[in-house]
C-alpha positions in Angstrom: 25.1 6.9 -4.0 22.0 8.1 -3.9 19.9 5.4 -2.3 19.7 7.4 1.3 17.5 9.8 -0.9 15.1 7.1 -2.3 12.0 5.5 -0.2 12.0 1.9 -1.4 8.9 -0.2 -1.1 8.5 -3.7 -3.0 6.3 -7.2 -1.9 6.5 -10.7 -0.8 4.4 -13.2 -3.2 1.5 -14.8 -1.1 3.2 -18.3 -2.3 6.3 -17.1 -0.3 4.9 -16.9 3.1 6.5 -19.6 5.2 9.4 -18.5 7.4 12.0 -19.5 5.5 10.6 -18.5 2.2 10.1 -14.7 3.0 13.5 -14.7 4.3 14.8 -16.3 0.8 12.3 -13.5 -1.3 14.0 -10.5 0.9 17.4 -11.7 -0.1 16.4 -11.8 -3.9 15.1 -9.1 -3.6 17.8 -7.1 -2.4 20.6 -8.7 -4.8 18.0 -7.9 -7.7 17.5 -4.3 -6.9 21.3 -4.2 -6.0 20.6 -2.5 -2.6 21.5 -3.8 1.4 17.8 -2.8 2.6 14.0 -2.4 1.8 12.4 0.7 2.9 8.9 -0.9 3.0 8.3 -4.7 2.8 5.1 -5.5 2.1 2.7 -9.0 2.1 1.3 -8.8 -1.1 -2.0 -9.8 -0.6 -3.5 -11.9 2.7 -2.9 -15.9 2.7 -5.0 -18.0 4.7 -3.1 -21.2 4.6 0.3 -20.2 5.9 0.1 -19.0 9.8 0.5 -15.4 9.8 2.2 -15.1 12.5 5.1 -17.6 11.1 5.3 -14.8 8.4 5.5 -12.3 10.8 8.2 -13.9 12.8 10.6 -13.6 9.4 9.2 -10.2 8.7 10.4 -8.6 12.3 13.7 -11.0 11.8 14.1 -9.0 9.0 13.8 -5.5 10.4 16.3 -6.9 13.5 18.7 -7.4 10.7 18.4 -3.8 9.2 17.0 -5.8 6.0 14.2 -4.3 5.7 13.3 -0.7 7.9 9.5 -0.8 7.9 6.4 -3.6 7.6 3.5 -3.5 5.2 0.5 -5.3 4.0 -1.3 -5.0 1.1 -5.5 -6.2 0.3 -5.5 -7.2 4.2 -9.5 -6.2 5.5 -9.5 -5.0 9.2 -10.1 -8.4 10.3 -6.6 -9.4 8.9 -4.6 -6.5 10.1 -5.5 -6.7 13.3 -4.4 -10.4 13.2 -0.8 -9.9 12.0 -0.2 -6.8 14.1 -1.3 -9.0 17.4 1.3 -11.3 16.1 4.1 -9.0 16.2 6.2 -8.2 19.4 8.7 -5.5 18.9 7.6 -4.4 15.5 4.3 -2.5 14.1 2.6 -2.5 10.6 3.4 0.7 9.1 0.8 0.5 5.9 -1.7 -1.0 4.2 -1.5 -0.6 0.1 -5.2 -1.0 -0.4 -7.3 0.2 -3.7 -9.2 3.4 -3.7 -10.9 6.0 -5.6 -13.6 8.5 -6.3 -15.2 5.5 -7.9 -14.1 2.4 -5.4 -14.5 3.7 -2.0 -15.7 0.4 0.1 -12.3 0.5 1.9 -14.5 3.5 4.0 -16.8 1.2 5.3 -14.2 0.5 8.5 -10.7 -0.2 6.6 -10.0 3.9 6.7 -10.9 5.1 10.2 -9.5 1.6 11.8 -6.0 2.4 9.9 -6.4 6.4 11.3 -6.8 5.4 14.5 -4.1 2.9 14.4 -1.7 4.9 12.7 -1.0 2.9 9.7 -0.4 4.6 6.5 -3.4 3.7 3.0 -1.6 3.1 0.6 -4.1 4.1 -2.4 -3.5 1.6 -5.7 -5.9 2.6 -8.8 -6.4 6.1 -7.2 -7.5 7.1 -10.6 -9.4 4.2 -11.0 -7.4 2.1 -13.5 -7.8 5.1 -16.3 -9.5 8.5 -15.7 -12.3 7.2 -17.8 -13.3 4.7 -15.3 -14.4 7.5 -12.9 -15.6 10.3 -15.6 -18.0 7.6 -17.1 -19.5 7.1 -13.7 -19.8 10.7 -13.1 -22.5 11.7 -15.0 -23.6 14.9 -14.3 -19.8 15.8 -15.0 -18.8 17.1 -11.4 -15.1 16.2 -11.5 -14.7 18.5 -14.6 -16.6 21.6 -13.4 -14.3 21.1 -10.0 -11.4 20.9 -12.3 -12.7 23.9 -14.1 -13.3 26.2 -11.1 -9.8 25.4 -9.4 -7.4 25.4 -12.4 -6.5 21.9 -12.2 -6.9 18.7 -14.7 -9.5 16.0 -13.5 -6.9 13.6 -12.5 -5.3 16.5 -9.9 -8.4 16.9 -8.3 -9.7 13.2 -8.5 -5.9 12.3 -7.1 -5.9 15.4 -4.7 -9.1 13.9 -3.4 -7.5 11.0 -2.3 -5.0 12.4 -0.8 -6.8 14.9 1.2 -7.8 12.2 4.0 -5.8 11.8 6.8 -3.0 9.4 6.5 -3.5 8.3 2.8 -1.0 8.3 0.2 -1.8 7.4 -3.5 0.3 5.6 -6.0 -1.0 6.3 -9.4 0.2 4.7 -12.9 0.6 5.6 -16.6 0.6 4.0 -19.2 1.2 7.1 -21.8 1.8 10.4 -21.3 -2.0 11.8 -21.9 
């Protein structure tokens, strides 16, 4: 009774882009996670051989039929977003689930500003890099501690809080222990 209060976001396989196939995935999908509709569908990764716009067609079907409430992509350059959003009508892409960190910022070349100005959400995967270690081993001098230091917080707040600092990005960080 309490799915009203949860934002649910899962993906399409690449190998499930035809029409028919993302409409199949959607309905596993929802009998699997025992719900009648998807917060946030998302392509999980870009897939040049299938027509994105025949994907898209199921994806907006989708939303018509209250399956799924909002469109994402995920890995999709500037290049590719701007493809699939030309081929939707009525519907727009709401996100793209793209990694970023202190230590992996390429998406800043043109990914960021072109998704501020478009309003589409960044979804950040790996905002801690894949393991804090991964960013404190690049950071030599030891920066992201003494920032930690001076505002009270643990590296990981302030490397996360970095993230999220930029306009209209959003991170989604893992554990794998408690530490």
């Amino acid at each position: 009774k309490i799915r009203h209060e949860v934002f649910l976001a899962t993906k399409v396989s690449p190998n499930h882009f035809r029409h028919d196939d993302v409409i199949k995935a959607v309905n596993g999908s929802l009998g699997r996670l025992r719900t009648d509709y998807i917060d946030l569908y998302q392509l999980h990764w870009p897939n040049p051989r299938i027509p994105i716009g025949e994907t898209m067609s199921a994806m907006e079907e989708l939303v018509e039929e209250g399956k799924v409430r909002y469109i994402g992509v995920s890995n999709f350059s500037v290049a590719q977003l701007q493809e699939a959003e030309a081929s939707l009508s009525r519907n727009k892409i709401v996100s793209n689930q793209v990694r970023y960190s202190l230590v992996d910022r390429s998406i800043e070349r043109d990914l960021v500003a072109y998704c501020q100005q478009n309003s589409v959400t960044i979804i950040a995967y790996s905002p801690l890099a894949m393991g804090l270690r991964n960013i404190t081993i690049k950071d030599r001098n030891g920066v992201l501690s003494k920032v930690a230091a001076m505002v009270g917080k643990t590296p990981a707040q302030v490397a996360l809080n970095w993230c999220i600092s930029k306009d209209r990005v959003i991170a989604i960080p893992k554990s794998n222990s408690i530490d």
